[in-house]
C-alpha positions as CSV (number, residue, x, y, z in Angstrom):
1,X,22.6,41.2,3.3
2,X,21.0,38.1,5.0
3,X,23.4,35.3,5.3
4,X,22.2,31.9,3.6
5,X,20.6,29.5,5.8
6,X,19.8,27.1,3.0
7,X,21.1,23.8,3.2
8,X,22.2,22.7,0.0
9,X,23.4,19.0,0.8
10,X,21.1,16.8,0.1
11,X,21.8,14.1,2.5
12,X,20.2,16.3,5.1
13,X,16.9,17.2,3.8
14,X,14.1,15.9,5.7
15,X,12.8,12.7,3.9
16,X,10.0,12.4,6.1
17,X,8.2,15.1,4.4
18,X,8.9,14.2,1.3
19,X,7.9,10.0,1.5
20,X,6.1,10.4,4.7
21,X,6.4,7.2,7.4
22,X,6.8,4.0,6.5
23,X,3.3,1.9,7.1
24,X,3.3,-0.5,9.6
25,X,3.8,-3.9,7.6
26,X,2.4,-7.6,9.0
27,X,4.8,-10.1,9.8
28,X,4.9,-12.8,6.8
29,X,2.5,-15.2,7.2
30,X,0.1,-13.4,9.4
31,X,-3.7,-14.0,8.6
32,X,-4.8,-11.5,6.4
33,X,-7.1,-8.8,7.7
34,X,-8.5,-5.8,5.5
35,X,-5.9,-3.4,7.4
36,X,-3.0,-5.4,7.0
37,X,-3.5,-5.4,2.8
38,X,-3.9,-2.0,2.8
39,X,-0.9,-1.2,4.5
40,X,0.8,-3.7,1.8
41,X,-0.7,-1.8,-1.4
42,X,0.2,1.5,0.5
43,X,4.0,0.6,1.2
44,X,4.2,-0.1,-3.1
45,X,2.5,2.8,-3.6
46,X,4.6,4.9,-1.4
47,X,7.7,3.2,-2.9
48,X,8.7,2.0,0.4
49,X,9.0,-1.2,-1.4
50,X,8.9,-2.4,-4.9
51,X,5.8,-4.7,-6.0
52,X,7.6,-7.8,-7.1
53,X,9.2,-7.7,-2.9
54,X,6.1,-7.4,-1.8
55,X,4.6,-10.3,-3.4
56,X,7.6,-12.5,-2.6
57,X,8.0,-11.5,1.0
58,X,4.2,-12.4,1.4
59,X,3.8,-15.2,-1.3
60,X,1.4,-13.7,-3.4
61,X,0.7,-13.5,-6.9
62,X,0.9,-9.9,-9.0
63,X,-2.7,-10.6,-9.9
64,X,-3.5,-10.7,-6.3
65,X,-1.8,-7.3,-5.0
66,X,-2.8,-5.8,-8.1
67,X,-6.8,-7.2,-7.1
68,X,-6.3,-5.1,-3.6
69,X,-5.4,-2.0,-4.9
70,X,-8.3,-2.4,-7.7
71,X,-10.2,-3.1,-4.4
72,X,-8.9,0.3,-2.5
73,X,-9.6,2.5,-5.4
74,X,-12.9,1.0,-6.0
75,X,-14.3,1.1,-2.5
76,X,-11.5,1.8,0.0
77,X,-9.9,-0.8,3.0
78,X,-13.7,-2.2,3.5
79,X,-13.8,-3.5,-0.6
80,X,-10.6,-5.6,1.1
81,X,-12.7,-7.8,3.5
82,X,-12.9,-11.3,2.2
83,X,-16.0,-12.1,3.7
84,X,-18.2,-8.9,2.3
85,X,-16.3,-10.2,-1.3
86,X,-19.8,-10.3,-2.6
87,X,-20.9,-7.1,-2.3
88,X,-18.4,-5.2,-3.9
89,X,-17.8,-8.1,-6.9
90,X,-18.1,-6.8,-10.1
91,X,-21.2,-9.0,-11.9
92,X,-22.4,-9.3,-15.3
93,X,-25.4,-10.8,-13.8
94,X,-28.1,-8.6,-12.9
95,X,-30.0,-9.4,-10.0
């Protein structure tokens, strides 16, 4: 009979598999940058933090974080870039 090599306590398992690394964050009150939202909206996501946090440590509104991760799913970290805002809008005006 093979001894058991499972380890049943579950302060060892290996959290990095299971949550994966925590994203690099930006420092409060850095300029924001396409790259630096995304890893915001993918620290929430992950549960490295909850959204309410998120939006105080960086003094934003809900409607705001929740806007970038509308953005992400809609057309990934470039929909983020304030200064292509235009392109990716959502119009009721056809053009």
């Amino acid at each position: 009979m093979q001894p058991d090599t499972r380890n049943d306590d579950p302060a060892s398992d290996d959290w990095w598999d299971v949550v994966g690394p925590l994203p690099e964050l930006p420092s409060p009150g850095e300029r924001w940058t396409a790259r630096r939202k995304a890893a915001v909206v993918e620290a929430v996501r992950g549960g490295w933090m909850p959204i309410e946090e998120a939006c105080q440590l960086y003094n934003i509104s809900v409607d705001e974080f929740l806007a970038w991760e509308r953005d992400i799913d809609r057309n990934g970290v470039p929909g983020l870039r304030s200064t292509r805002y235009q392109i990716y809008r959502d119009t009721d005006i056809p053009r």
